[in-house]
N, C-alpha and C positions, 0 to 999 in steps of 0.2 A: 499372509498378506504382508509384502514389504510396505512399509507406509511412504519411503521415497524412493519413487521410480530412479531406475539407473540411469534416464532421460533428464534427468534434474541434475544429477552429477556430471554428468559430461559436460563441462562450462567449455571446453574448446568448442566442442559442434555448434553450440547456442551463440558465439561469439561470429564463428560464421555463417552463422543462420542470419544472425541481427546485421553481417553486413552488406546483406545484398538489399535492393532497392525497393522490394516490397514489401520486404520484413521493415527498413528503416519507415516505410512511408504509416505501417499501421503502427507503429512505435512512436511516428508524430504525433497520430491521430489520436492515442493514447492520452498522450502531455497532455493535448488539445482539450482533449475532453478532461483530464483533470483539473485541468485550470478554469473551464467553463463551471466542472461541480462545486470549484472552491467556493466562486461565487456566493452559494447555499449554505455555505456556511455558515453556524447557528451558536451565537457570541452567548454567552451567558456569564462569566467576570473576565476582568482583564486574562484573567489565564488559564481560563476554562471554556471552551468551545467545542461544541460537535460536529464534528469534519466527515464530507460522507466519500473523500476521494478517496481513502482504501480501496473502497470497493475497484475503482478504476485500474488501481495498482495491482487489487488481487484478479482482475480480467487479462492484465497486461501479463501476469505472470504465469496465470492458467495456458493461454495461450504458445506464449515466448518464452518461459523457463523464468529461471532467477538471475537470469543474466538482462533480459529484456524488463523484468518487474526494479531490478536493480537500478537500470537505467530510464524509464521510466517515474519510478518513485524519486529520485535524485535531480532529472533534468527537468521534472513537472517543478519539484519547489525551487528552486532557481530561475524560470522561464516566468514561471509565478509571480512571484517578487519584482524579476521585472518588468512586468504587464502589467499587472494589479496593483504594484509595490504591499507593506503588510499590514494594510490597514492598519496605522497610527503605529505600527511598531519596525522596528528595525531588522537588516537579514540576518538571520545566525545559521552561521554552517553545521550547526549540530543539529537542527529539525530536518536538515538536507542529506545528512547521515542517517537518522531516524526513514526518515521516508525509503531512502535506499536501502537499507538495510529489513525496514518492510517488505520490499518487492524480491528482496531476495529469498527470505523467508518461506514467503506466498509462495513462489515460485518451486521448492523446494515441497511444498506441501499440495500443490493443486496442479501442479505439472504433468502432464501425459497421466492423471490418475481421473480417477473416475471419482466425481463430486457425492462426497458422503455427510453425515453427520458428526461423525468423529476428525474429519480431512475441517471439517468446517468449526469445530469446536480447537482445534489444532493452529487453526489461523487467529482467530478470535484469541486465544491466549496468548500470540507471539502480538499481535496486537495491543493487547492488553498492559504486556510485561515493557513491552516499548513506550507506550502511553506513559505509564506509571511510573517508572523509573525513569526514562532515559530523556524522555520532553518533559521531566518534571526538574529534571537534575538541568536541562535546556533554560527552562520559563527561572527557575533561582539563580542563576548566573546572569541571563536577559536583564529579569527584573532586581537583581543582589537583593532578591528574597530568600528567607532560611528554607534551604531542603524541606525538613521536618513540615514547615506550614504548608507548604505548597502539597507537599507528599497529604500531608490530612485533608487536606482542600478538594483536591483532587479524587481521592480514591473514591467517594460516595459515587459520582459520575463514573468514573472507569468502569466500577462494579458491575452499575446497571448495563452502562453502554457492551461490555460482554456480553452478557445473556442476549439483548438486543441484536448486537454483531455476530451471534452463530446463524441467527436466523436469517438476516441480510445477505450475508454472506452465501447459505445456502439455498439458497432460493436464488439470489441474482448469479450466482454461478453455473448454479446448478440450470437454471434456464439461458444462460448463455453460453455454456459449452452443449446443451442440444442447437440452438441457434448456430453458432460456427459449426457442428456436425451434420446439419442440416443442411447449411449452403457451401458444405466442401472450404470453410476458412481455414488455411495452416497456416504456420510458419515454420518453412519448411526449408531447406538447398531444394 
């Protein structure tokens, strides 16, 4: 079993998948809906929050590749910011790298494959390893908090939220890739 379809690789064909008019229009709807999840967003310290718009980004990418999760995950938190602006905090282009770099990932893992538990433990860690390190090294620059604190602060939350997010993951995926297979949804030329 190759764990990344050769349909993931191909970033040329996904680039002109994503530029025709109904790949863009579900690629809005994506944002859309990420920005509507932000909303639910569930604050617990200044720099600790459980965010459930992965999931969004990992739909967008299951669907569109990691070229569409790429773009999605990047232009949802920019679109974000300026709709909602950051509740009491400021933009920073590294959580909009982070996010992108999510949907690429996702995309990369849940692309043209069939939603498993190892494909969903797979995400959950690229996840995880983004949270943990790369929006923590984000929130100690934001905040010119020490790494180290923020990093201890943090990881109890990440931890849990892993185990949490394989299951999220496979379950909301897993029932909406039968959903788009069901009513014929691609993204396709």
């Amino acid at each position: 079993m190759h764990f990344i379809s050769k349909e993931a690789l191909n970033l040329k064909k996904q680039i002109t998948n994503l530029s025709q008019l109904r790949n863009l229009i579900f690629c809005a709807l994506m944002i859309a809906m990420f920005i509507v999840v932000s909303f639910f967003d569930i604050p617990i310290t200044k720099s600790i929050e459980i965010r459930l718009g992965f999931i969004i980004i990992a739909a967008a990418s299951m669907l569109g590749g990691p070229i569409m999760g790429l773009s999605v995950g990047a232009l949802g938190d920019v679109v974000k910011m300026i709709i909602i602006g950051g509740k009491g905090s400021s933009f920073f282009f590294g959580f909009t790298i982070t996010y992108a770099l999510m949907g690429f990932l996702f995309g990369l893992v849940f692309y043209k494959s069939r939603i498993t538990i190892p494909r969903a433990i797979a995400a959950s860690i690229c996840e995880f390893v983004i949270s943990i390190f790369l929006n923590t090294y984000n929130l100690s620059i934001l905040y010119g908090s020490p790494y180290k604190a923020e990093f201890i602060s943090r990881l109890p939350k990440s931890a849990i939220m892993l185990v949490i997010n394989v299951f999220l993951l496979f379950i909301t995926m897993r029932a909406l890739q039968a959903a788009f297979k069901h009513n014929h949804i691609t993204v396709e030329s």
